[in-house]
TIDREN-645729 format. One record per atom (N, C-alpha, C): residue in three letters; x, y, z. Coordinates in pm, whole numbers, plus 50000, padded with zeros to 5 digits. Example, Ala and Ser with C-alpha at 12.3 -4.5 7.8 and 13.67 -1.06 7.14 Angstrom:
// TIDREN-645729
ALA513194943150780;ALA512304955050780;ALA513204967050780;SER512854977550708;SER513674989450714;SER512905000350787;
//
This chain:
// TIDREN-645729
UNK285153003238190;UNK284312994438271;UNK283162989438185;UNK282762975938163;UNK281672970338115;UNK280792960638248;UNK279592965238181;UNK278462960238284;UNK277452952038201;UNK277472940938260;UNK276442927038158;UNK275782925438250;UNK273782921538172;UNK272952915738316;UNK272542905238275;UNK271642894038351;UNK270792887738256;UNK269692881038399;UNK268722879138290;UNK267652874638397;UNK266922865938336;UNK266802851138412;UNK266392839038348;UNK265272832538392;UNK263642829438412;UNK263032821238425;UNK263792808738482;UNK263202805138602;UNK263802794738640;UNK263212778338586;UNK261952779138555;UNK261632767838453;UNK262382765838340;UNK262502779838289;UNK263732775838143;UNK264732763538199;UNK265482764038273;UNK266842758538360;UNK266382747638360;UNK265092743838435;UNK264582732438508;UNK264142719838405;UNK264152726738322;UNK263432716638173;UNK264872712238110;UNK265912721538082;UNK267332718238082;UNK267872708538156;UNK267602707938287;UNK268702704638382;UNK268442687338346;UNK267302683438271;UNK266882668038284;UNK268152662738133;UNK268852669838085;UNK269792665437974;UNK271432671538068;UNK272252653738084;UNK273612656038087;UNK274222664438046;UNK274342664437887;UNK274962671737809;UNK275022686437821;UNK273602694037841;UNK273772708437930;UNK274502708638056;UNK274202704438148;UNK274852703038262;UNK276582703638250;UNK276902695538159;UNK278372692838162;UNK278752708738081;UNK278212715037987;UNK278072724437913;UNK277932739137992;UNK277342735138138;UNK277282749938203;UNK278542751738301;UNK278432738538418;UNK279052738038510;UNK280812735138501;UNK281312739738597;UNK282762735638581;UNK282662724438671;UNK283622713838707;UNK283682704338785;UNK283632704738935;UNK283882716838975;UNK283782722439144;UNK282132727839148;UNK281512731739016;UNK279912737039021;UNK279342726439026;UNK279692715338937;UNK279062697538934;UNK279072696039035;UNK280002698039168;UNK279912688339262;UNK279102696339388;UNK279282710739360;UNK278362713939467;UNK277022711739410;UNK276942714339311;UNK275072709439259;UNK274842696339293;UNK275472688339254;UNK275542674339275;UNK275682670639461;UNK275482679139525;UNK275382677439683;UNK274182684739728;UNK273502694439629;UNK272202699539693;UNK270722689639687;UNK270102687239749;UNK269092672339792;UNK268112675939754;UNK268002692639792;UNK266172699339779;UNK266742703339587;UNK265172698639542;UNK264912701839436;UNK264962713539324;UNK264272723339420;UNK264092740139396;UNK265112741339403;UNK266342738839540;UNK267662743639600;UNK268542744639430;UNK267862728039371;UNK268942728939228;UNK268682733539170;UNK267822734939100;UNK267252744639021;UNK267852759839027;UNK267422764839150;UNK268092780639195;UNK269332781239164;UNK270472775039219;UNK271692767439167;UNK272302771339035;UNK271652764038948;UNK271822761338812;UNK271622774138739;UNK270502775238752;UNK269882791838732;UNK270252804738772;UNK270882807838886;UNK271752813338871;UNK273162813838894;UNK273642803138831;UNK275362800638772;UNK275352798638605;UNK273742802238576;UNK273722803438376;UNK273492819038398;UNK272532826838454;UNK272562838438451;UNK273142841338475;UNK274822841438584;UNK275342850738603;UNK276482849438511;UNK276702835138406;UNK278072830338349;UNK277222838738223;UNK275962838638190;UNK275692851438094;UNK275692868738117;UNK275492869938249;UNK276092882038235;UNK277642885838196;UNK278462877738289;UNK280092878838275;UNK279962877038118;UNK279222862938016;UNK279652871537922;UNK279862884037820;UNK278242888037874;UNK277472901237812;UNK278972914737864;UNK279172912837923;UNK280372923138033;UNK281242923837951;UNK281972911737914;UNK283472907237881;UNK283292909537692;UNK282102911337641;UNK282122912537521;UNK282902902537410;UNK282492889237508;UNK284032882437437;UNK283262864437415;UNK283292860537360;UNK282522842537361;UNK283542837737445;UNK282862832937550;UNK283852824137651;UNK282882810837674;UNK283832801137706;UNK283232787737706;UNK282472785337889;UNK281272785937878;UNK280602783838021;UNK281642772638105;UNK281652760538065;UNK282322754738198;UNK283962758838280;UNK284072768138102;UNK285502772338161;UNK285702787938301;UNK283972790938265;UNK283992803338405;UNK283692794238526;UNK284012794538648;UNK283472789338731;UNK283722798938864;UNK282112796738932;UNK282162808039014;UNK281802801939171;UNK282522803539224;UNK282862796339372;UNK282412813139480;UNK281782805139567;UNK281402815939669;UNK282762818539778;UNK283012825239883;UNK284112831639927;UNK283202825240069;UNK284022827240192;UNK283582822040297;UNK282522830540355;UNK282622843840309;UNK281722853540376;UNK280582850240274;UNK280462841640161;UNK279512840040027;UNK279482848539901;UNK280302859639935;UNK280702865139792;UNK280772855339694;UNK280232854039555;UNK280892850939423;UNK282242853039436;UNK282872844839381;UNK284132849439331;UNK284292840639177;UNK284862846839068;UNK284812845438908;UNK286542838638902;UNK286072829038880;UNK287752823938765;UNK287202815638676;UNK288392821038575;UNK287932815738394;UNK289752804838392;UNK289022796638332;UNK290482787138342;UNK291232784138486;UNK290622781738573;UNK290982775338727;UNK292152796138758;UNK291972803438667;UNK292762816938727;UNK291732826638784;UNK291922830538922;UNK290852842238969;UNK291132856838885;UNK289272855538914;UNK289692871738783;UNK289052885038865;UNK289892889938994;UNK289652901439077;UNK289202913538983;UNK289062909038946;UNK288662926638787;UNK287102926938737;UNK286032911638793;UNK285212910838795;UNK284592909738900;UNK282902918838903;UNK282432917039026;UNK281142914138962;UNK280782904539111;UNK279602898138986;UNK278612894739135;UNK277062895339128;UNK276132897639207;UNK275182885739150;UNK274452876239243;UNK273922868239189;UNK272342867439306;UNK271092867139210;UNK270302866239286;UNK268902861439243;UNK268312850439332;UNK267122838139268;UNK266142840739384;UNK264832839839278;UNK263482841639389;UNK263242822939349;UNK262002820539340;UNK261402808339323;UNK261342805739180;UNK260642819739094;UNK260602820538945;UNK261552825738834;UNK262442834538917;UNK263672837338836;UNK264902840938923;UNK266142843138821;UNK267362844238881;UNK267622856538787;UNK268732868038826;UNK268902875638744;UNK270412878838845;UNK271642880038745;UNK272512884838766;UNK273202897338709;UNK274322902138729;UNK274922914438706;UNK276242909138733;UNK276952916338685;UNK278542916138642;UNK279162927438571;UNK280302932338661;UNK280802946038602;UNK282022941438587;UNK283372945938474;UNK284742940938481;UNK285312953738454;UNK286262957038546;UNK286932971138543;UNK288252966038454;
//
């Protein structure tokens, strides 16, 4: 079992989020479009911030360089995270995601 955390300043993100090129660099195309539907400001920010902290924990976990847009992490109807790398779900990761106003800090364990 490996366990990755990470915890990010949410200004870091916010100064990011004003360049395309990151954006396309974090998000997968299903994360683009739900970001790309949130209106409130902060809402994106929080968002963004933690779907980089938690795609850095999974990698800190996985011990492995994986390409950010290729993790993408979709919530479950009850709002669980749920982790797939390459459009494949990866049930072997559990991953916890959580944002105040000033930071986001996630966790990720892969059995």
């Amino acid at each position: 079992m490996n366990i990755g955390i990470d915890i990010i300043e949410n200004k870091r993100i916010a100064k990011k989020l004003k360049n395309d090129a990151f954006i396309k660099k974090i998000f997968s195309e299903k994360e683009l479009e739900k970001y790309n539907s949130i209106h409130n400001k902060q809402s994106k920010i929080e968002f963004a911030s933690g779907r980089f902290s938690a795609k850095e924990a999974i990698v800190k976990a996985s011990n492995k360089s994986l390409l950010f847009h290729k993790i993408e992490i979709i919530n479950s109807i009850s709002g669980m995270p749920e982790v797939y790398y390459e459009s494949k779900r990866k049930k072997n990761i559990i991953l916890s995601i959580s944002h105040e106003r000033k930071t986001s800090v996630s966790v990720a364990i892969i059995n």
